[in-house]
Backbone and ligand atoms as CSV (ligand in chain L), in Angstrom:
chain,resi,resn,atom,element,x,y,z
A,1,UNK,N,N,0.840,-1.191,0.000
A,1,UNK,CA,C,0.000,0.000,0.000
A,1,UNK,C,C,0.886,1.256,0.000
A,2,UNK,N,N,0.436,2.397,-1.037
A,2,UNK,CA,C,1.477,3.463,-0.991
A,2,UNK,C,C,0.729,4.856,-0.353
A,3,UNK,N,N,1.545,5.190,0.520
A,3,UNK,CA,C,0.753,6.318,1.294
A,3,UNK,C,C,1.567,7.678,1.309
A,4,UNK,N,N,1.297,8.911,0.690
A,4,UNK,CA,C,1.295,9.813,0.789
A,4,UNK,C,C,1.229,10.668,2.108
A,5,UNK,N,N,2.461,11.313,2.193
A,5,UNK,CA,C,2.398,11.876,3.717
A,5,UNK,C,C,2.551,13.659,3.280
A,6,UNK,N,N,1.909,14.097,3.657
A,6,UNK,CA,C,2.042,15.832,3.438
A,6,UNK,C,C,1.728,16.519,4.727
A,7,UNK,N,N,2.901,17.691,4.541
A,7,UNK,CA,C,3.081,18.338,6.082
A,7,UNK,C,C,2.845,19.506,5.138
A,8,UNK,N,N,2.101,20.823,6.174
A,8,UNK,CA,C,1.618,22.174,5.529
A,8,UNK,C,C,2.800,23.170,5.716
A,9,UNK,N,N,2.695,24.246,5.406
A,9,UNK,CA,C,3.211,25.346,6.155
A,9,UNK,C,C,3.736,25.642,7.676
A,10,UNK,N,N,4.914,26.018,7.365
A,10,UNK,CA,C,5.492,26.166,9.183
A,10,UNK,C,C,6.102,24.765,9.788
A,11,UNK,N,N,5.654,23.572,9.736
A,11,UNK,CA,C,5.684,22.830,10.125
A,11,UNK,C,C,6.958,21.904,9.838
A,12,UNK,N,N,7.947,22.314,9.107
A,12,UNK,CA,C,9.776,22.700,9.390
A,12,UNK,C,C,10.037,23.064,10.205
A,13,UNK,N,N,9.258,23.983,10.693
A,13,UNK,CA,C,9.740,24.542,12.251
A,13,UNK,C,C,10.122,23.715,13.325
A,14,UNK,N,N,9.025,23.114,13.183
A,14,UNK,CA,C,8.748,22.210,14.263
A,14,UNK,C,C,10.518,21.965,15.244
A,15,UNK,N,N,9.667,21.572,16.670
A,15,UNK,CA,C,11.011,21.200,17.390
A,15,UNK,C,C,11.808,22.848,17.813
A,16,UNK,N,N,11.828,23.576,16.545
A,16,UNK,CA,C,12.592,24.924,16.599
A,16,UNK,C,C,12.051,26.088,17.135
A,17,UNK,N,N,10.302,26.134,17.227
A,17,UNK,CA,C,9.989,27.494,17.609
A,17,UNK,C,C,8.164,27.054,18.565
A,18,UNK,N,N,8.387,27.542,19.377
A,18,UNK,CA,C,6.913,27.202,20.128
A,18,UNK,C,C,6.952,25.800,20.566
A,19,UNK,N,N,7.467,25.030,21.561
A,19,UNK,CA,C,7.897,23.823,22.127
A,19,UNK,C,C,6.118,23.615,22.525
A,20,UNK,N,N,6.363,24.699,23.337
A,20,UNK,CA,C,4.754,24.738,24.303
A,20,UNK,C,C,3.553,24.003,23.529
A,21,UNK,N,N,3.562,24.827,22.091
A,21,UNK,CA,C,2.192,24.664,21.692
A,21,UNK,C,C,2.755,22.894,21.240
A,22,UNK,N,N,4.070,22.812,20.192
A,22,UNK,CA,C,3.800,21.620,19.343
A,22,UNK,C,C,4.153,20.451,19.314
A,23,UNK,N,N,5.400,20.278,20.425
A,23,UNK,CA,C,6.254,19.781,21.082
A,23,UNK,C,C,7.765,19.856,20.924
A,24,UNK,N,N,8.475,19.255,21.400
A,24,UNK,CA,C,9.829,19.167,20.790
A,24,UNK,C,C,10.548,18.161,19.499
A,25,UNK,N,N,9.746,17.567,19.430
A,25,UNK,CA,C,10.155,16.536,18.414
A,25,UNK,C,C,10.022,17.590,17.081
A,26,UNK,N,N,11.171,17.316,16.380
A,26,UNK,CA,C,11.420,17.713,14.951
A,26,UNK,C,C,10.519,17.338,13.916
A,27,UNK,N,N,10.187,17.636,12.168
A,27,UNK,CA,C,9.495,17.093,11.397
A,27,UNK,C,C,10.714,15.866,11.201
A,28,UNK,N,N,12.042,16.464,11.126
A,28,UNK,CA,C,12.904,14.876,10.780
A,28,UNK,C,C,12.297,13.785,11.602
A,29,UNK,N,N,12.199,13.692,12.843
A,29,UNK,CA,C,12.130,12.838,14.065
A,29,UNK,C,C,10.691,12.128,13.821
A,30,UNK,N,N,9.514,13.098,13.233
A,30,UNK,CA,C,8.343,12.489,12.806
A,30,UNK,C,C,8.503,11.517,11.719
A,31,UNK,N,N,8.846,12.533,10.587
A,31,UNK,CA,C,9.412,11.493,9.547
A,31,UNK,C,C,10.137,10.234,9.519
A,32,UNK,N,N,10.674,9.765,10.476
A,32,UNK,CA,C,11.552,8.733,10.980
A,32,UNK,C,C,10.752,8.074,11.887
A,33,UNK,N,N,10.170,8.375,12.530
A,33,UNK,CA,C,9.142,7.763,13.410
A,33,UNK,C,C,8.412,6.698,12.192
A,34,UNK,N,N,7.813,7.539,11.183
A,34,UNK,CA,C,6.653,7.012,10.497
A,34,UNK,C,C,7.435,6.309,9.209
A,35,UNK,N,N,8.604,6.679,8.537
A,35,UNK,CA,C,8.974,5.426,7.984
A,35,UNK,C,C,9.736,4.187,9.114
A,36,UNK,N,N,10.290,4.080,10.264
A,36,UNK,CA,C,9.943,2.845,11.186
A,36,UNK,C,C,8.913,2.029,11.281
A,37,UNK,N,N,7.300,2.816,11.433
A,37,UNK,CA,C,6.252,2.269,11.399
A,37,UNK,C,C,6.059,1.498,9.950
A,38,UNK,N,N,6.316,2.164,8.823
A,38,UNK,CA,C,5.816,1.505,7.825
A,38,UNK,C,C,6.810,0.365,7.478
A,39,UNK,N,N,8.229,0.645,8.006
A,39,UNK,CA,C,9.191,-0.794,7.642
A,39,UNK,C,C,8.233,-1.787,8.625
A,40,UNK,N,N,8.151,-1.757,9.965
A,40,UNK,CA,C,8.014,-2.275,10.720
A,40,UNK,C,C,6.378,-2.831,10.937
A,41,UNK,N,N,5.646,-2.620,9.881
A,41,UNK,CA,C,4.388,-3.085,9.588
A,41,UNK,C,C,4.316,-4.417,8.598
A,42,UNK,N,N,3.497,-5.308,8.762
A,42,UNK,CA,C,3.645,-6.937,8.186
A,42,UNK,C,C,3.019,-6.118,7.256
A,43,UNK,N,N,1.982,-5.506,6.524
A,43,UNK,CA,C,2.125,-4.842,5.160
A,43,UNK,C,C,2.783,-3.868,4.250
A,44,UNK,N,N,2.821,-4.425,3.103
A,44,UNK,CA,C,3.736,-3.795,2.374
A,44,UNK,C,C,3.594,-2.222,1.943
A,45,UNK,N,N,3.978,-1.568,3.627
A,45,UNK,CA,C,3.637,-0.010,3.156
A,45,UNK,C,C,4.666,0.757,2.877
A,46,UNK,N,N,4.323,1.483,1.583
A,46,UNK,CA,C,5.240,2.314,1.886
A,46,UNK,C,C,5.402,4.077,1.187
A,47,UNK,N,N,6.042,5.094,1.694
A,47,UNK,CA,C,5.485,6.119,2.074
A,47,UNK,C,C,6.330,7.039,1.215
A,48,UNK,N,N,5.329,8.155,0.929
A,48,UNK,CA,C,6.493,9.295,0.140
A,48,UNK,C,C,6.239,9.962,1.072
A,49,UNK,N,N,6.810,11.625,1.447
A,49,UNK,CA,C,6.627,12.299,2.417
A,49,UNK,C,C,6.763,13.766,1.640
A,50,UNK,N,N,6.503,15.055,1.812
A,50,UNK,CA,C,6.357,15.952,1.264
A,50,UNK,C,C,6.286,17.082,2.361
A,51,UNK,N,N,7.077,18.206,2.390
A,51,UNK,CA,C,6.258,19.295,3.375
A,51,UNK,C,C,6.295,20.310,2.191
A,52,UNK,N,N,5.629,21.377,2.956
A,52,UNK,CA,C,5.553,22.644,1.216
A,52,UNK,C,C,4.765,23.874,2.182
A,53,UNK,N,N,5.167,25.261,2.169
A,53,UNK,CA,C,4.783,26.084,2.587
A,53,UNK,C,C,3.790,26.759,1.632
A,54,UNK,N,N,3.712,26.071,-0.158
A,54,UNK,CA,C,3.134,26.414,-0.654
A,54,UNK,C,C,0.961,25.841,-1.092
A,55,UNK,N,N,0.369,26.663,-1.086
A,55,UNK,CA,C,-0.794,25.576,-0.838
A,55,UNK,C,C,-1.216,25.336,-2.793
A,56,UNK,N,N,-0.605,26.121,-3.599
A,56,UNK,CA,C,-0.391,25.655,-5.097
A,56,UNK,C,C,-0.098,23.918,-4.741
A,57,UNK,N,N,1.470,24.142,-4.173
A,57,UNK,CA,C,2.230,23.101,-4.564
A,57,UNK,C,C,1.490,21.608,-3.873
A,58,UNK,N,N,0.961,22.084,-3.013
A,58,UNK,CA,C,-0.003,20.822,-1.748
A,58,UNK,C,C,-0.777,20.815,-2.901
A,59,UNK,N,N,-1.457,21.378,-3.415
A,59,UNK,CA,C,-2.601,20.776,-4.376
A,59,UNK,C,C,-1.953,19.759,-5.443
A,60,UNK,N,N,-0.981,20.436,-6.207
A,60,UNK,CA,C,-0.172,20.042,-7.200
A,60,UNK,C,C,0.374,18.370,-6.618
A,61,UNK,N,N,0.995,18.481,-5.677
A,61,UNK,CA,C,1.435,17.010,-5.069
A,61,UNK,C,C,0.186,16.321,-4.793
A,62,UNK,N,N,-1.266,16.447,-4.045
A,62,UNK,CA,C,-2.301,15.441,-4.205
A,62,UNK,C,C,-2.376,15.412,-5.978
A,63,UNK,N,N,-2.925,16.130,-6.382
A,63,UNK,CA,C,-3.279,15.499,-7.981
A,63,UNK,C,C,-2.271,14.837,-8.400
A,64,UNK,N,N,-0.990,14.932,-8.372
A,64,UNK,CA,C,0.059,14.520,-8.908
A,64,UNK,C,C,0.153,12.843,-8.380
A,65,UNK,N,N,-0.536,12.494,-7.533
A,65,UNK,CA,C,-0.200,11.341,-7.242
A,65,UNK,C,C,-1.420,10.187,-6.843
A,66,UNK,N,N,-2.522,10.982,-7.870
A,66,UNK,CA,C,-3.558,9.864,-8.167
A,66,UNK,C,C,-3.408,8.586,-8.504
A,67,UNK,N,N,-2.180,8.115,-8.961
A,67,UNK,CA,C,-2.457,7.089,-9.320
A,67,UNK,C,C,-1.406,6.182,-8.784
A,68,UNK,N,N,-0.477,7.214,-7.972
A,68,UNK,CA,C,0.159,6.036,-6.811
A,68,UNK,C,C,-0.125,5.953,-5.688
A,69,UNK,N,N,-1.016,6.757,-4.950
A,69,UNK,CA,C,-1.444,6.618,-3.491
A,69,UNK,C,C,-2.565,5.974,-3.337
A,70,UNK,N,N,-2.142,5.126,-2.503
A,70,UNK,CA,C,-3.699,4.105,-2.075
A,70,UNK,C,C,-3.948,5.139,-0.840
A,71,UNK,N,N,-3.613,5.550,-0.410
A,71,UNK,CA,C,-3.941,6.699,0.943
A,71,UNK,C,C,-3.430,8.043,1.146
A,72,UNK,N,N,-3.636,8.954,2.090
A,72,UNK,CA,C,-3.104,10.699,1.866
A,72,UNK,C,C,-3.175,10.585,3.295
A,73,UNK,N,N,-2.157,11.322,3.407
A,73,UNK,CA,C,-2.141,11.724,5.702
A,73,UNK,C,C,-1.489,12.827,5.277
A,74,UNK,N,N,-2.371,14.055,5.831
A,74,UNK,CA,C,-2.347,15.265,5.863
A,74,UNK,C,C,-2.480,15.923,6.742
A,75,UNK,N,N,-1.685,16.838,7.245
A,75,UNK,CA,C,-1.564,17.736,7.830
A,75,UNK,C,C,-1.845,19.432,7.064
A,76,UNK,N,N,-3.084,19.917,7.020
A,76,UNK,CA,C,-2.781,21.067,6.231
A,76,UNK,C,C,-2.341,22.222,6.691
A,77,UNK,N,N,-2.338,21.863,8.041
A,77,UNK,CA,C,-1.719,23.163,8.968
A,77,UNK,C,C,-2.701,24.640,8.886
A,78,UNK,N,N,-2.325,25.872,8.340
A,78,UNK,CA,C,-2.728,26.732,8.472
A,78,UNK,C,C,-3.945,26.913,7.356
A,79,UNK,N,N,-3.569,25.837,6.241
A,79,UNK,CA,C,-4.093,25.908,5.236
A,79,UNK,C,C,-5.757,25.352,5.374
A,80,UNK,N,N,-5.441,24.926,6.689
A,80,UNK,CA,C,-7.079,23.596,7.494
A,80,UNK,C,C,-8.025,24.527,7.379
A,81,UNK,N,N,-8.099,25.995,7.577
A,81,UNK,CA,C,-9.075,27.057,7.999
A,81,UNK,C,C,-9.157,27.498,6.452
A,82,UNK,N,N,-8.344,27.890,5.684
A,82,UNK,CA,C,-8.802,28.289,4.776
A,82,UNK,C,C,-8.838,28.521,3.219
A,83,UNK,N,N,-8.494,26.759,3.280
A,83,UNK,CA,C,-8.262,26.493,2.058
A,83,UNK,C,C,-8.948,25.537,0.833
A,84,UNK,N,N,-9.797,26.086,0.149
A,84,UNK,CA,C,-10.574,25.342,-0.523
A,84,UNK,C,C,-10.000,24.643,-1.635
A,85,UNK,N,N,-9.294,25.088,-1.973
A,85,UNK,CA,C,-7.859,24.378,-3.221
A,85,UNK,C,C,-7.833,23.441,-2.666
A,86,UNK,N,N,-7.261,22.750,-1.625
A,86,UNK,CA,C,-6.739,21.666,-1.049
A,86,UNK,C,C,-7.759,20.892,-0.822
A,87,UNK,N,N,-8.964,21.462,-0.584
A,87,UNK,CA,C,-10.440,20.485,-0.076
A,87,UNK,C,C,-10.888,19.917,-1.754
A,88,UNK,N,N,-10.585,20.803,-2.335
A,88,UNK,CA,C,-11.519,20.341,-4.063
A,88,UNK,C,C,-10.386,19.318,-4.492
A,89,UNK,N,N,-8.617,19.232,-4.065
A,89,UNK,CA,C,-7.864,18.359,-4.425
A,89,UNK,C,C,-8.053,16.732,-4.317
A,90,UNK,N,N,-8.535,17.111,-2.517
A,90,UNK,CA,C,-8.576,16.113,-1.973
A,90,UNK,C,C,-10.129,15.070,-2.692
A,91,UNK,N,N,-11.198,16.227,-2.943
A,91,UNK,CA,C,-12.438,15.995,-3.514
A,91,UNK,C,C,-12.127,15.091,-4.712
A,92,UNK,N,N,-11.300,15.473,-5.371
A,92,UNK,CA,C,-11.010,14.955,-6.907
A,92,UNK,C,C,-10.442,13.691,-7.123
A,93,UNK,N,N,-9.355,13.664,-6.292
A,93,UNK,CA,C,-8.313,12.389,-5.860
A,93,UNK,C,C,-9.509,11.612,-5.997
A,94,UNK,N,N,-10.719,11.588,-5.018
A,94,UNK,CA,C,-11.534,10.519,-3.926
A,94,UNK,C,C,-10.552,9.718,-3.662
A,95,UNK,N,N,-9.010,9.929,-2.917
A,95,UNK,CA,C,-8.321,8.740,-2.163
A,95,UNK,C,C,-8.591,8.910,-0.627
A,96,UNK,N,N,-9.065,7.749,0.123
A,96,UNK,CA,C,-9.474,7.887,1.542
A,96,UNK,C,C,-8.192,8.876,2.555
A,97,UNK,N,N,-8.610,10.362,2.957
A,97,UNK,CA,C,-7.899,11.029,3.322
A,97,UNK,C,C,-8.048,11.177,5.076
A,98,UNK,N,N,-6.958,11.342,6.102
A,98,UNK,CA,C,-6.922,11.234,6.821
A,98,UNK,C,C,-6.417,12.847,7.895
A,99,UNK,N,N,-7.446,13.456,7.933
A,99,UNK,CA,C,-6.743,15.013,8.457
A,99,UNK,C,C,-6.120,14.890,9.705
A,100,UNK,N,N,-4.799,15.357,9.511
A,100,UNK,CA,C,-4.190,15.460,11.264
A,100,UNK,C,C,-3.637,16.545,11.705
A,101,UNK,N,N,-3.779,16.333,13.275
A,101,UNK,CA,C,-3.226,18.240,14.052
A,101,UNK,C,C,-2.249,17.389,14.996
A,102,UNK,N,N,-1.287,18.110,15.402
A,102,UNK,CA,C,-0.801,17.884,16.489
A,102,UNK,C,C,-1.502,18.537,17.398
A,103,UNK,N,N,-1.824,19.514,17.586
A,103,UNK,CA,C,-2.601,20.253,18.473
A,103,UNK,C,C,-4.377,19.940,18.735
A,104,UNK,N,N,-4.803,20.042,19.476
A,104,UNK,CA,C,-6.051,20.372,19.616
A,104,UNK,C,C,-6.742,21.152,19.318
A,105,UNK,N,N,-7.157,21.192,18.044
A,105,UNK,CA,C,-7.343,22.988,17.445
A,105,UNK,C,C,-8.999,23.318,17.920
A,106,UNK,N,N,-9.676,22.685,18.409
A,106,UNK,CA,C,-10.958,22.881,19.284
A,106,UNK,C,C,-10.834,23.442,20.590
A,107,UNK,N,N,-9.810,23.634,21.436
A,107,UNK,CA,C,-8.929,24.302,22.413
A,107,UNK,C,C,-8.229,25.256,22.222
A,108,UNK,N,N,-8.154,25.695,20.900
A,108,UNK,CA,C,-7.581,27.075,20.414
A,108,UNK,C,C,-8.398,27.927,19.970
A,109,UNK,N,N,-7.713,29.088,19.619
A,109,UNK,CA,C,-8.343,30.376,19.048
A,109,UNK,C,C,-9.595,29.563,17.962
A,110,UNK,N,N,-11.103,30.949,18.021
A,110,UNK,CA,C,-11.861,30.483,16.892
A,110,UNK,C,C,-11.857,30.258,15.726
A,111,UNK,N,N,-11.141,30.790,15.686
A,111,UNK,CA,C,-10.452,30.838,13.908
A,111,UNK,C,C,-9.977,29.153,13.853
A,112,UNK,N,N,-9.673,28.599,14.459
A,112,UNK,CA,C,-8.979,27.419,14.645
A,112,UNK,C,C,-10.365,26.220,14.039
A,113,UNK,N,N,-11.110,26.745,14.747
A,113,UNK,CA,C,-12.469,25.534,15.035
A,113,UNK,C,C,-12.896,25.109,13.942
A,114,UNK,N,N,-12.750,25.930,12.801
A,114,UNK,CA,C,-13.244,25.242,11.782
A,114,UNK,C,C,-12.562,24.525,10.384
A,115,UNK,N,N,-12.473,23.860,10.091
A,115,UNK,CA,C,-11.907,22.978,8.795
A,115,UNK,C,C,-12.822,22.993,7.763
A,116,UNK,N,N,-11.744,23.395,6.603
A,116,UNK,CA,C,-12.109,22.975,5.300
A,116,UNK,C,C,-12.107,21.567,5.017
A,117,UNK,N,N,-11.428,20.969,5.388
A,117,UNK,CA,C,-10.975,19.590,4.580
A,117,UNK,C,C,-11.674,18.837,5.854
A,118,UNK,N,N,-12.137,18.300,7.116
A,118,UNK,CA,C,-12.658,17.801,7.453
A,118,UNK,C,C,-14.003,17.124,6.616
A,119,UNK,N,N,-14.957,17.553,6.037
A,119,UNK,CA,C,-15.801,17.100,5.424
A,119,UNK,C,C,-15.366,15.954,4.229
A,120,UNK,N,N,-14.370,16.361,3.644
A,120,UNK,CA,C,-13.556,15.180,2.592
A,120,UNK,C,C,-12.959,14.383,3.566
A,121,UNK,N,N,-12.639,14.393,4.271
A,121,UNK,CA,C,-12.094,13.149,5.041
A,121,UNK,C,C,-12.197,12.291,5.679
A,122,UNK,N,N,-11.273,10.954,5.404
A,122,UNK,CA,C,-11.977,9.607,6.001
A,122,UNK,C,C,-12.518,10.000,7.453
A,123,UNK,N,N,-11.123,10.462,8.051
A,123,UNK,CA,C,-11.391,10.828,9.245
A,123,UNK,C,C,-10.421,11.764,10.121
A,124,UNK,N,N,-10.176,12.267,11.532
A,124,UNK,CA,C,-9.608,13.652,11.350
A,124,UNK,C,C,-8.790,12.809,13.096
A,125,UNK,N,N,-7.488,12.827,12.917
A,125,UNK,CA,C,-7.150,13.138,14.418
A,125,UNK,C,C,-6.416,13.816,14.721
A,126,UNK,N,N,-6.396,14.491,16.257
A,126,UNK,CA,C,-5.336,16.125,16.506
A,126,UNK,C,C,-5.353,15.280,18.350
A,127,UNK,N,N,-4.387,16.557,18.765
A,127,UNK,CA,C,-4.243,16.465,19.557
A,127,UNK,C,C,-3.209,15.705,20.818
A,128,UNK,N,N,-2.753,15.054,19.838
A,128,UNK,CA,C,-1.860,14.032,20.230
A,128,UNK,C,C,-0.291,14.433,20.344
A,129,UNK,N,N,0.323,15.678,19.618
A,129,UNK,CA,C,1.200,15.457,19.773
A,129,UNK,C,C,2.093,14.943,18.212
A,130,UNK,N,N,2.869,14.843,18.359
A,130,UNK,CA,C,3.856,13.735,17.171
A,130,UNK,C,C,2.957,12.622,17.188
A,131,UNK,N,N,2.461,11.895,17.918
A,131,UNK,CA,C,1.805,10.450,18.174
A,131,UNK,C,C,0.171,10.885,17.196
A,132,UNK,N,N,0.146,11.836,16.853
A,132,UNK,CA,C,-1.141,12.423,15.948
A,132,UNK,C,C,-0.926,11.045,14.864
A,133,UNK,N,N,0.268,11.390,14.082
A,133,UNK,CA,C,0.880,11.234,12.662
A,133,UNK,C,C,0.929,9.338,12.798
A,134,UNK,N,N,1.707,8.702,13.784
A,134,UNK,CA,C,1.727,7.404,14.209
A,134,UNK,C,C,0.386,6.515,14.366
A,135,UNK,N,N,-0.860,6.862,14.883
A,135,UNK,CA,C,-1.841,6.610,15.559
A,135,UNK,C,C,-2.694,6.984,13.794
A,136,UNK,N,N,-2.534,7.978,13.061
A,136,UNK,CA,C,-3.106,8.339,11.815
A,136,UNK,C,C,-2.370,6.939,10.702
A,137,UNK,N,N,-1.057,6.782,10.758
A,137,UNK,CA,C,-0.315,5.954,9.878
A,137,UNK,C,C,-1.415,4.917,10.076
A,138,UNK,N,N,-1.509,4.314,11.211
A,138,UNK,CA,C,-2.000,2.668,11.968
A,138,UNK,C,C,-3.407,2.969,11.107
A,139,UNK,N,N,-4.077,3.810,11.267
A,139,UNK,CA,C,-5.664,3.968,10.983
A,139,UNK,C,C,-5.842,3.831,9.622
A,140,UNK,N,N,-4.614,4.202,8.764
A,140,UNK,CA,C,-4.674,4.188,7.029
A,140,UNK,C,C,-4.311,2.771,6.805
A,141,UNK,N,N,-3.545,2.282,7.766
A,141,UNK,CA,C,-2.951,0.731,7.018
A,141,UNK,C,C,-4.472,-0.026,7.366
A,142,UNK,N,N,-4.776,0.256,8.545
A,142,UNK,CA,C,-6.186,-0.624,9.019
A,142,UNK,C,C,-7.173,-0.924,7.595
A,143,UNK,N,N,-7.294,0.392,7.535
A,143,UNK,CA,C,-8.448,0.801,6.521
A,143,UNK,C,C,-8.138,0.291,5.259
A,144,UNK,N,N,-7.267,0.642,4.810
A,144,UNK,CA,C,-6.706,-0.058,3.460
A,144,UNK,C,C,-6.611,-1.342,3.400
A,145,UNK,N,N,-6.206,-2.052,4.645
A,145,UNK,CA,C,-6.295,-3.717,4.389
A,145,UNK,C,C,-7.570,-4.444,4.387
A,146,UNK,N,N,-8.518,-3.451,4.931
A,146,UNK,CA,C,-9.666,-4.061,5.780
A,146,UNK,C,C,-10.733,-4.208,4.219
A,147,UNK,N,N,-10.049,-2.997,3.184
A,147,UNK,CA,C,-10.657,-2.802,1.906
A,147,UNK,C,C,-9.739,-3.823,0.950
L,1,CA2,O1,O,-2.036,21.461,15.330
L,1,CA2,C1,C,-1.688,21.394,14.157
L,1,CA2,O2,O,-1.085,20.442,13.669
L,1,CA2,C2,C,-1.961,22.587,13.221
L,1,CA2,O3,O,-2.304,22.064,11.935
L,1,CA2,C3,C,-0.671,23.377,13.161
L,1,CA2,C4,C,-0.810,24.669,12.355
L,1,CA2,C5,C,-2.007,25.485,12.834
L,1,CA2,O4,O,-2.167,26.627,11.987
L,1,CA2,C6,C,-3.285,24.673,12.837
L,1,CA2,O5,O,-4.325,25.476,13.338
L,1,CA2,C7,C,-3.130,23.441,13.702
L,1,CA2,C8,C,0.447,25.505,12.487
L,1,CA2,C9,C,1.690,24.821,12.014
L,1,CA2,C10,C,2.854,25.700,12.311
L,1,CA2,O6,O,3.857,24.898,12.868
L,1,CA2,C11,C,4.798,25.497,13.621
L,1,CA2,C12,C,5.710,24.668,14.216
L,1,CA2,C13,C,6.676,25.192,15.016
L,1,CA2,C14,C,6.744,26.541,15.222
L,1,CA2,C15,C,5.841,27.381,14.617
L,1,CA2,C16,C,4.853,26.868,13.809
């Protein structure tokens, strides 16, 4: 199974600026986390990874990879509130998409509360931390085998 991993805007940072809100773990350290998981899974997964501050280029990378992703784990970051490009991408693909936060964005500012891309998606988890992205990986392999 080939799964598409996309990180939004800012989220290079990570590890480097605002510990408080996102934690300390790096995007390298995620990224490494989650190809472990996919070596270390009895199915044959396996993962491209992408970050992009641009929300062109996030669109451009879902369409671009209709026809090798059996799955999408997304993070759209800032782009979650207000980006309809990325929701009509994800619309088009129809590949079962999985929205993730590290944060709890229902515990943050209002602006936070609402998602574009929630409605296209299989399903949405936040809150967790780095363990968002791990706990999201497990839920795409589930789903995909279970299909
Ligand atoms: O909680 C999440 O994962 C968010 O998608 C993160 C976005 C935020 O706009 C969303 O509301 C929730 C922000 C990503 C910025 O990442 C940074 C990481 C380190 C330092 C500064 C920003």
């Amino acid at each position: 199974m080939n799964i598409l991993v996309i990180h939004g805007p800012n989220l290079h940072l990570l590890g480097k600026r605002q510990p408080e809100i996102y934690g300390h773990q790096t995007l390298e350290d995620i990224n490494a986390a989650l190809d472990r998981q996919a070596a270390a899974s009895p199915h044959d997964v396996m993962l491209k990874i992408f970050q992009s501050n641009h929300e062109g280029e996030i669109v451009s990378v879902i369409g671009g990879h209709i026809n090798w992703a059996d799955g999408v784990l997304i993070n759209p970051a800032a782009y979650t509130h207000t980006s309809i490009a990325i929701r009509d991408a994800i619309s088009t693909v129809a590949l079962p998409v999985i929205e993730i936060h590290l944060s709890n964005i229902y515990a943050r500012e209002a602006f936070r509360h609402h998602s574009y891309i929630s409605a296209v998606a299989l399903g949405v988890i936040g809150g967790f931390g780095a363990q968002s992205y791990t706990l999201a990986l497990e839920a795409m392999i589930q789903h995909l085998q279970a299909g």
